[in-house]
N, C-alpha and C positions, 0 to 999 in steps of 0.2 A: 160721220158716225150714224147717222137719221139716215142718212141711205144704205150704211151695210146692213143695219138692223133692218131694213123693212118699213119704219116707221115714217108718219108722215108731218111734217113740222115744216112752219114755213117762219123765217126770223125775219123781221121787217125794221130796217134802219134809217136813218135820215143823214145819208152822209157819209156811210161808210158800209165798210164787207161785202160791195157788192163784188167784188170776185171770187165770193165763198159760194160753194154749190147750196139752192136753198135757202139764198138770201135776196129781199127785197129790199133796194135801195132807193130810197127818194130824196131828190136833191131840196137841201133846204131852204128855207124861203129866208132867214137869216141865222145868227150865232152869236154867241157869247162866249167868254170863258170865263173862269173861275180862278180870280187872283192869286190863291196861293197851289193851284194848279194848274198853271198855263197849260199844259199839253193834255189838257180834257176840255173839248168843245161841246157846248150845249148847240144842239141845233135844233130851230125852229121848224116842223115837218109842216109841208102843205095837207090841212086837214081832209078835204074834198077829194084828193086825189087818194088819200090813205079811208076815207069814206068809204068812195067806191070800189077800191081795190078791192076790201073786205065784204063789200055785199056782192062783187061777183065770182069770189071764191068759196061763201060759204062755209063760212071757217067755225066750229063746232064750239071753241071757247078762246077767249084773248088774254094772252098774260104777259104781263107787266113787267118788265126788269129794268127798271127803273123807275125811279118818282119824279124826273123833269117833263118837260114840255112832250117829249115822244111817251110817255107814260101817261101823263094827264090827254092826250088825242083818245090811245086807247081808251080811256073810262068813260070819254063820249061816245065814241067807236061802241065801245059797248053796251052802252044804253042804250042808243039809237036803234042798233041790230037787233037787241034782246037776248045780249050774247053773255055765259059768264065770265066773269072778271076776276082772275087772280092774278097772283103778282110775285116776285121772291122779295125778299128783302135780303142785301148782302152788304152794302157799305154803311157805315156809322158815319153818316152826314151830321147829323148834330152834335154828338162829340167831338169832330173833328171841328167843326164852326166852332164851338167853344174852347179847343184849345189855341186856334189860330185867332179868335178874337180875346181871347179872356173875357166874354160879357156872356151871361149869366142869362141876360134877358134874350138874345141874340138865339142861343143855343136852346132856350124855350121855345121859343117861336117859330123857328126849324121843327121839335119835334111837335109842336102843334098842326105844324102844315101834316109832317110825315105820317101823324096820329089819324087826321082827317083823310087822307089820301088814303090808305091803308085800311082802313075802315069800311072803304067803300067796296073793297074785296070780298069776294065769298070765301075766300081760300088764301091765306099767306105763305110762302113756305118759308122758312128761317134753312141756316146753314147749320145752325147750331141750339141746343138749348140754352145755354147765356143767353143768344139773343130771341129766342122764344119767349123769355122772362122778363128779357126787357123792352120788350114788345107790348107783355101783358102789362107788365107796370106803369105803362105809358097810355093806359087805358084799352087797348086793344081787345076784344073777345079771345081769349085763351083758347076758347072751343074751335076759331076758324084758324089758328096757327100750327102747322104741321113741319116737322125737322125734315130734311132730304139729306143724302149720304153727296160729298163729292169726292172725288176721286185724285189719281195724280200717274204722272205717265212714268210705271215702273220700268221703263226699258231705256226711257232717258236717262230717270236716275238713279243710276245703279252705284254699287260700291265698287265694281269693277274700273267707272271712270277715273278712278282715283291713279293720279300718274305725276310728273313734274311738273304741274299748272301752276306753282306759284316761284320754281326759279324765274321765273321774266323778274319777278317783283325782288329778285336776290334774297327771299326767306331762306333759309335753312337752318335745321335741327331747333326749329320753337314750336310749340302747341300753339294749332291756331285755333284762334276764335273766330267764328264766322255769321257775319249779320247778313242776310239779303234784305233788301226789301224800299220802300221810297226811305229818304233820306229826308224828314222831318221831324220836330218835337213831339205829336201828337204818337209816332211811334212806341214814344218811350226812350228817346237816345240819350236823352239828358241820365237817366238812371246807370243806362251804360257808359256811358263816358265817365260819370264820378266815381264806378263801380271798379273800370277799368284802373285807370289813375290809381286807385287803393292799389288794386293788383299787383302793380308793375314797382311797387314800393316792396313787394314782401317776395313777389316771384319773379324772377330773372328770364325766365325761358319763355313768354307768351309773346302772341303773335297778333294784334286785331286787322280782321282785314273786314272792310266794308263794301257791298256791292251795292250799288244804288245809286242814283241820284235825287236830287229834294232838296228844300229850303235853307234848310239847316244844315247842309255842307260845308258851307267856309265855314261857319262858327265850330263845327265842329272840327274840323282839319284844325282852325285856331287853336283852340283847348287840348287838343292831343298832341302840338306841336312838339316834336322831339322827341316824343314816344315811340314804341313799335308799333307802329301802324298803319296798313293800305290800304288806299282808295282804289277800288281799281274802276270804277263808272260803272254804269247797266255792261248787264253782262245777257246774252241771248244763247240759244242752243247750245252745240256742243262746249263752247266756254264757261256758262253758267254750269253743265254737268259736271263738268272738270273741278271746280273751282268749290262745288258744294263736296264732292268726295275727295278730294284732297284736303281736306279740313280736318279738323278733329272734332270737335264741340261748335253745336249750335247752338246762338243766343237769340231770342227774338222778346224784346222787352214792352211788346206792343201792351196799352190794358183795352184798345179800341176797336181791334177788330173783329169782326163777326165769326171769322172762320180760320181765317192764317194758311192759306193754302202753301207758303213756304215752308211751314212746321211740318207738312206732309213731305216736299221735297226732300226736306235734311233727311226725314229717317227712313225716307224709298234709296239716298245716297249712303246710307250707313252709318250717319251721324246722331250721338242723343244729344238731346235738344233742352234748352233751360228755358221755361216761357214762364207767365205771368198767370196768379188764380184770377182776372178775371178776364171776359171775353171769349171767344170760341178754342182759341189755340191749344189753350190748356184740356180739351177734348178729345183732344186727337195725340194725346199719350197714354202710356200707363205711368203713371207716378212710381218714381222710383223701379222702373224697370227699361223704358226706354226714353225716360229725361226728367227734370226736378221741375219742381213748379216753387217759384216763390211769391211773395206780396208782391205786388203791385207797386211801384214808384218807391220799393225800398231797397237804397242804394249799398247797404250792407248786407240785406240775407242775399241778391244778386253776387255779393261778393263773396258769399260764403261758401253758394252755391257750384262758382265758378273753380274755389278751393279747390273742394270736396271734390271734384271733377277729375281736376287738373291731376291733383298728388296722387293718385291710382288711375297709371293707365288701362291696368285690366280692368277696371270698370269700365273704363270710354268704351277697351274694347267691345266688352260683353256687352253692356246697353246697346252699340251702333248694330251690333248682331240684331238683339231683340229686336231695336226698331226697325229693322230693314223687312227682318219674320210680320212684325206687325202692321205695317203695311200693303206686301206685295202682293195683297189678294183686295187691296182697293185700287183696282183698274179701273181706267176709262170705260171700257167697255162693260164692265161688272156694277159700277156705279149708274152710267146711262142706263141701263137696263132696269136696275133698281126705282132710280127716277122715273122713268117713263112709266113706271107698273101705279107709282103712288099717285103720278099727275091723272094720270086715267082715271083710277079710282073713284078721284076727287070730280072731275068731269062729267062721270056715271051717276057721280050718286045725287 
């Protein structure tokens, strides 16, 4: 997309995407991972070679998308050079620490790191105002945090993919529910699972299917045991497209994440969508026209929600219309454009 535009961006990695056009890769000098993430590696980048790369490219300003070890090189990188330093901010590391430890102190201390690192930026950009807020309220200069628009690929997911994707799974004639997203607590699944349970006591016809994989898989599969309900694992390209439009209702009961880029999926697929009033997700509706917003980690208005849903299909229908309208003019390419015009901006001035 840097290249159809014109534009000039260079992503530099420690380990990975080196066979994206415009991507610099340097192999790392060690790694880590993250216990209740195995399949995210931290890696250690050789500083010297990422040094020099940068003072012989001349690179106008350095920005950050991420807060580990290739993030903290940058902000030396950046001093060194005399180069600016911005950065985005998009995953909620400290809440997550805090639901996967339950320690209080743990989850301070992460956002004391993230508060300091952050700080050292001229320029933050959030996904979302939630987390613009809680950026500031974590001490942050308000003044250097900026929202940026993203986007979602309306040609993948369209309402048109909606076909027989879930006979494999032998469903037929129920209203499905449909979750994407990693399979952990800190999601919010525990809210769904009690919520659902209520459900299937009062409604006969429901359907949950889960895509994902994460920690909290077996216990869940445990607790839903004998229910309506599929697993069907990570789902990629056209199967995930299938699978979101062949749905009827989306639930995403995250209160953690910054943005919910599947909240945009469901409704570029024709689905309305039930999220959570806090976190970014809930930004990316119109309440009560293309999906319902409830509390947070409450297992009854989730239920009421999903009611209110269910018992008029002509709503699902009319809401999956509105959200499909309310999306399909945030493109890839109408978003990169957008972004690229604010990051400049901020670079200029």
């Amino acid at each position: 997309m840097v290249a159809r535009h014109g534009k000039d961006m260079t992503v530099i990695t420690c380990g990975g995407m080196a066979d994206i056009p415009g991507a610099v890769s340097f192999a790392p000098v060690g790694r880590f991972t993250i216990p209740e993430y195995p399949e995210i590696t931290l890696s250690y980048p050789p500083f010297l070679d990422m040094l020099t790369h940068c003072f012989e490219q001349e690179y106008d300003c350095i920005l950050a998308a991420t807060p580990g070890p290739v993030g903290l090189a940058a902000l030396a990188i950046s001093r060194i050079l005399k180069l600016p330093f911005h950065g985005t901010y998009h995953t909620a590391f400290p809440e997550y620490v805090g639901a996967f430890t339950e320690d209080a102190t743990l989850e301070d201390g992460c956002w004391r790191y993230m508060s300091w690192f952050y700080d050292q930026m001229q320029v933050i950009y959030a996904p979302s105002e939630a987390t613009k807020f809680e950026l500031a309220d974590r001490g942050i200069d308000p003044e250097k945090i900026v929202t940026y628009p993203r986007g979602v690929d309306t040609e993948r997911f369209h309402p048109e993919k909606r076909n027989g994707f879930y006979q494999q799974y032998a469903i037929q004639n129920r209203t499905k529910l449909l979750y994407v997203g990693r399979v952990s607590r800190e999601k919010g699944l525990d809210t769904l699972t009690d919520a659902f349970i209520k459900a299937t006591k009062i409604r006969d016809s429901l359907q949950l299917v889960i895509v994902g994989e994460g920690p909290y898989l077996k216990e869940m599969q445990q607790r839903l045991k004998g229910l309506p309900v599929t697993f069907t694992g990570a789902l990629k390209g056209e199967s995930l497209a299938q699978a979101y439009a062949s749905a009827d209702l989306f639930v995403f009961p995250s209160a953690t994440d910054t943005f919910g880029n599947v909240v945009l999926e469901a409704q570029a697929s024709g689905l309305p969508v039930i999220v959570t009033d806090k976190g970014g997700p809930c930004e990316n509706i119109i309440p009560n026209e293309t999906g319902l917003i409830f509390p947070a980690d409450d297992t009854d208005a989730l239920l009421r929600a999903i009611v209110h849903m269910i018992d008029t299909p002509e709503r699902i229908e009319y809401m999956g219309k509105r959200a499909r309208s309310h999306v399909k003019t945030r493109t890839f390419d109408a978003t990169f454009l957008k972004t690229w015009e604010i990051f400049g901006s901020n670079v200029a001035a």
